[in-house]
C-alpha positions in Angstrom: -114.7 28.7 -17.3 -111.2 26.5 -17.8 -110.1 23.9 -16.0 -107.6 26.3 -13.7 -109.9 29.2 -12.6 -113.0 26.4 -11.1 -114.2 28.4 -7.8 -112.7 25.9 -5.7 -109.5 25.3 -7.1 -107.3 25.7 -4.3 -103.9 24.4 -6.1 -104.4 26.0 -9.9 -100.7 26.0 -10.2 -100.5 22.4 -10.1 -103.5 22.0 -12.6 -101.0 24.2 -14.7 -97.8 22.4 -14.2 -99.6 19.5 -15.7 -99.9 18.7 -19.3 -103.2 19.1 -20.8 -104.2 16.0 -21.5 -103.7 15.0 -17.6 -105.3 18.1 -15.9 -109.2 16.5 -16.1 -107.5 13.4 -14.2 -106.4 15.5 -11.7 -110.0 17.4 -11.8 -111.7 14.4 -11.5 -110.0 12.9 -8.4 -109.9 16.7 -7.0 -106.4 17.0 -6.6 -106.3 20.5 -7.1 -108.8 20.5 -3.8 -106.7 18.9 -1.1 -109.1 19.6 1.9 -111.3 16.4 1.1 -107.9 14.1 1.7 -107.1 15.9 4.9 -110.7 15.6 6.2 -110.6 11.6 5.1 -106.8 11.5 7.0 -107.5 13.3 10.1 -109.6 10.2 11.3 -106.9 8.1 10.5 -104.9 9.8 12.6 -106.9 10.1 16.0 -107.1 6.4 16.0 -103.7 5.9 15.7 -102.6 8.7 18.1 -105.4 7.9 21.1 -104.9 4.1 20.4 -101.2 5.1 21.8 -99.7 3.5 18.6 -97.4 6.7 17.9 -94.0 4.8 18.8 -94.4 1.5 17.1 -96.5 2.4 14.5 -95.4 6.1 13.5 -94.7 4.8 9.3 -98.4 4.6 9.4 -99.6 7.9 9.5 -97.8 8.5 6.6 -99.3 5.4 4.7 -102.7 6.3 5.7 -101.9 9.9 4.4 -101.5 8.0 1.1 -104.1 6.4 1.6 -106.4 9.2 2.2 -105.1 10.8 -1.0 -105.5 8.0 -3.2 -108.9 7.1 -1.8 -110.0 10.1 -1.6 -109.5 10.8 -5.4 -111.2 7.1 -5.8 -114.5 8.2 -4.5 -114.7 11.3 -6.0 -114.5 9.5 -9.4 -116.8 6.9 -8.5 -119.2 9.6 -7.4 -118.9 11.7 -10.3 -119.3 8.2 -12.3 -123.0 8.2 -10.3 -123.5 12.0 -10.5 -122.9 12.6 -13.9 -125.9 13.4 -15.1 -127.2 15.3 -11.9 -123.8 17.2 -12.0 -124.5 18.7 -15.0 -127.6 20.1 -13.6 -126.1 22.4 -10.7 -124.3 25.3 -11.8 -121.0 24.7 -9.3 -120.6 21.1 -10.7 -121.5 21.3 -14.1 -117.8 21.7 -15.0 -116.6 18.5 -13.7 -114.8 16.5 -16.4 -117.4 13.6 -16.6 -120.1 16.2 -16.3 -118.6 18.6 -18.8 -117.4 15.9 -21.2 -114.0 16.7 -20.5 -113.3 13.1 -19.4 -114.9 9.7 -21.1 -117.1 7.3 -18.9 -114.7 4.4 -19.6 -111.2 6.6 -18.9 -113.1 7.7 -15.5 -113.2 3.5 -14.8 -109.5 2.8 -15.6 -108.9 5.9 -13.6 -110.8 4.6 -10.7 -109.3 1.5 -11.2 -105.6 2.8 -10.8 -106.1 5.0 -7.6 -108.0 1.8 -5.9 -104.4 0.0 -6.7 -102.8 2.5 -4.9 -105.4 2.3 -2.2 -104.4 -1.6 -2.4 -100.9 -1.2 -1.8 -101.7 0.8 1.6 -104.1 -1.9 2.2 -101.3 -4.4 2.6 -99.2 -2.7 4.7 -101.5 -2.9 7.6 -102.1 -6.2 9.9 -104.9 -9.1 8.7 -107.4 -7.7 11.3 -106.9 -3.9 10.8 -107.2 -4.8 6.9 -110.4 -7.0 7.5 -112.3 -4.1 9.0 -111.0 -1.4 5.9 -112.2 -3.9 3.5 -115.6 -4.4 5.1 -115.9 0.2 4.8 -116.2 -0.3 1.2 -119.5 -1.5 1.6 -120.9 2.0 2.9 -118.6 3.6 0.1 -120.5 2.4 -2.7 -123.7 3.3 -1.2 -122.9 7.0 -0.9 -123.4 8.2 -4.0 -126.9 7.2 -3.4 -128.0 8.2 -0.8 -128.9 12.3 -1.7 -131.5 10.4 -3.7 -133.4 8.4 -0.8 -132.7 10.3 2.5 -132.5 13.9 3.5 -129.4 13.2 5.4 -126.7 11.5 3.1 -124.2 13.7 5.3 -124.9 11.3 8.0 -123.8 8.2 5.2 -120.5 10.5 4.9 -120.1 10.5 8.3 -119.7 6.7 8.6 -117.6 6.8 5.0 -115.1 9.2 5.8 -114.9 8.1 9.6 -113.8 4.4 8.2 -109.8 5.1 8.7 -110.2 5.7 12.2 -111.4 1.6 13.2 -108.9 1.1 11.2 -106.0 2.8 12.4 -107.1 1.7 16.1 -107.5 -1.4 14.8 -103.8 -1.5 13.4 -102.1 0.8 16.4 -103.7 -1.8 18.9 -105.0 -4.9 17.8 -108.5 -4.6 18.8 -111.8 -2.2 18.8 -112.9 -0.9 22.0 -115.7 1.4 23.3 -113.2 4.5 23.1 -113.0 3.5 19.5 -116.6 3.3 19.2 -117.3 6.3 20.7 -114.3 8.3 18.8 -115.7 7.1 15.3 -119.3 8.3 16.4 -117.6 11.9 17.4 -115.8 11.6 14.0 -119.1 11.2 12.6 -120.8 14.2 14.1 -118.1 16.2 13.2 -118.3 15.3 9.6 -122.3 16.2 9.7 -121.1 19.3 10.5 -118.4 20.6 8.5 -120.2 18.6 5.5 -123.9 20.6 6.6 -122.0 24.0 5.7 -120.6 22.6 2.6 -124.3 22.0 1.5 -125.3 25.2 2.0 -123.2 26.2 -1.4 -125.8 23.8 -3.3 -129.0 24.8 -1.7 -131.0 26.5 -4.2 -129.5 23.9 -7.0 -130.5 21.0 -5.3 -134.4 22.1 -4.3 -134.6 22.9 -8.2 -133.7 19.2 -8.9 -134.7 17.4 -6.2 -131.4 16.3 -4.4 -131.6 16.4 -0.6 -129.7 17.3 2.2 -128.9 18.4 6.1 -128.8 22.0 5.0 -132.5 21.6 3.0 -133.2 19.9 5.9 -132.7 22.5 8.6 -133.7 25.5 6.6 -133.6 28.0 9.0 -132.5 25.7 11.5 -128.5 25.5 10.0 -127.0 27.0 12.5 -128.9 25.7 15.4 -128.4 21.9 13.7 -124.6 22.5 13.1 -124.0 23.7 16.5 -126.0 20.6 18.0 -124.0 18.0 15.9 -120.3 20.0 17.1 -121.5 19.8 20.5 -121.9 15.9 19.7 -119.2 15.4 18.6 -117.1 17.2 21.8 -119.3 15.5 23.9 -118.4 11.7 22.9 -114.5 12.8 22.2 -114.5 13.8 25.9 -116.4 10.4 26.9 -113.6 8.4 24.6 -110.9 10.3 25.8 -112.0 9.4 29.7 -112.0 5.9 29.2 -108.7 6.4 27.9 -107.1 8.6 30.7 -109.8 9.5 33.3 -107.4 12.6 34.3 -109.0 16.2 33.5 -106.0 16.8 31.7 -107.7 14.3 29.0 -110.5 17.2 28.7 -108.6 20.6 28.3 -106.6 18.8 25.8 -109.9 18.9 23.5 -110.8 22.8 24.9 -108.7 24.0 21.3 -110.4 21.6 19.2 -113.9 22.6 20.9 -113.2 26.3 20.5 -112.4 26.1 17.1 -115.7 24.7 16.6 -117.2 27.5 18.1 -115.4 29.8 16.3 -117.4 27.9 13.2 -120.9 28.2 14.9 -120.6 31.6 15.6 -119.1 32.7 11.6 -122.0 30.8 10.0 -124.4 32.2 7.3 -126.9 30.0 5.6 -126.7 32.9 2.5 -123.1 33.0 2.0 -121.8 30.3 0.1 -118.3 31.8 0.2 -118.3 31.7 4.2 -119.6 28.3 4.2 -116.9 27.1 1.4 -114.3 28.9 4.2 -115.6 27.8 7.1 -115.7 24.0 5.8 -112.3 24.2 4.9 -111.2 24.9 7.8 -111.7 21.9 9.1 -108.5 20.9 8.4 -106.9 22.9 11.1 -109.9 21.6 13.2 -109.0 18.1 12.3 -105.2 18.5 13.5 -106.2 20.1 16.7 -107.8 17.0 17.9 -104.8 15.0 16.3 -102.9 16.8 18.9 -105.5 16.6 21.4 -105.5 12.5 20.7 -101.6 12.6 20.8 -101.1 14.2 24.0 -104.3 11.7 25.6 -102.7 8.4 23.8 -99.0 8.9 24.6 -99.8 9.8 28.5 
């Protein structure tokens, strides 16, 4: 297998725009794969957008977009750092750069390094608070790699990681954290158990064979019954944040797409088809911009 036919490249033209000598770089902080950046965004962006901060504080979607890139690409090195030697043990990772070879351990560090300065230069652009509370994330960050070794539910740790942007866009939109921020970052969490549940289900037989747990070995049978419980979570709490926000039911039916396209998810799902499952995960992103909308038109009201 090369480096431009992985099965989930998404972007192989840009792996091949790239000179050679660059293209594990890209591998390793998945920039060929850009649904993990969008998923890590979208957060990002309900803060902002229910926190009403669209007309001050509009340059900050797009920093948080960079952001979400950089970042993004950050933690998938650290994790393949971690997961090196598991990765080479599970037949859709072994190909990873560290896993593979492609890619030194100490290259993978200065790599790391140089997408957290990035990250750093976002970091500045936000207010003392807003920064405070990013800064304190990174303490669930670096304990994600481990947790598929100690609990059956490390999609829950994800949850809290890739939820982080939204206290911090509120945060920076409005100066404070409130209960609708609280209760918006635990329906970004459930959401996030969800979509990352049916990304498991591609590594099922691989991890029982080594020993790495997750929701979907969890649930067995149960997958679809566990996904559809955490989706209805998360629509449950969105509606509760958006009501504090604007108790008008015009606050609801603006989640009705977001919910639906949830649905839609439940109702595709297969536990034995990993190529549905890699599908239905990525859409997500289209998920995660109809509650952006949905946040828009609650926030701006």
């Amino acid at each position: 297998m090369t480096q431009t036919d992985l099965p989930d490249t998404q972007h192989s033209w840009l792996l091949t725009a790239l000179p050679a000598a660059a293209r594990p770089f890209a591998l390793l902080a998945r920039l060929d794969r850009p649904i993990g950046w969008w998923l890590l965004y979208w957060p990002c962006a309900w803060g902002l957008l229910l926190a009403g901060g669209l007309h001050d504080h509009w340059p900050l979607l797009l920093w948080f977009l960079l952001g979400a890139i950089a970042m993004r690409g950050a933690g998938c090195v650290y994790n393949d750092i971690v997961d090196r030697d598991l990765d080479a043990q599970v037949a859709r990772t072994r190909s990873r750069p560290l896993a593979s070879g492609a890619v030194s351990l100490r290259a993978a560090w200065v790599w790391l390094v140089s997408l957290c300065l990035i990250g750093l230069v976002v970091l500045l652009q936000l207010t003392p608070f807003a920064a405070g509370v990013a800064v304190a994330s990174l303490v669930f960050v670096a304990a994600y790699p481990f947790m598929k070794r100690i609990t059956w539910w490390p999609q829950a740790w994800l949850g809290i990681v890739f939820s982080c942007g939204l206290p911090v866009a509120w945060a920076a939109a409005a100066g404070t954290i409130t209960s609708s921020t609280l209760l918006l970052y635990a329906a970004s969490i459930a959401w996030v158990i969800g979509y990352d549940t049916i990304y498991a289900l591609q590594d099922v037989e691989d991890d029982a064979l080594i020993g790495v747990r997750s929701s979907a070995r969890a649930l067995g049978k149960n997958v679809r019954g566990g996904v559809a419980s955490f989706y209805a979570l998360t629509i449950v709490l969105a509606a509760v944040a958006f009501w504090r926000v604007r108790p008008d039911p015009v606050a609801l039916a603006a989640l009705l797409p977001f919910a639906a396209h949830l649905g839609w998810q439940v109702a595709r799902l297969r536990g034995d088809d990993g190529t549905t499952s890699l599908a239905l995960f990525r859409s997500n992103r289209t998920a995660g911009l109809l509650m952006a909308l949905a946040c828009l038109v609650v926030g701006q009201a």
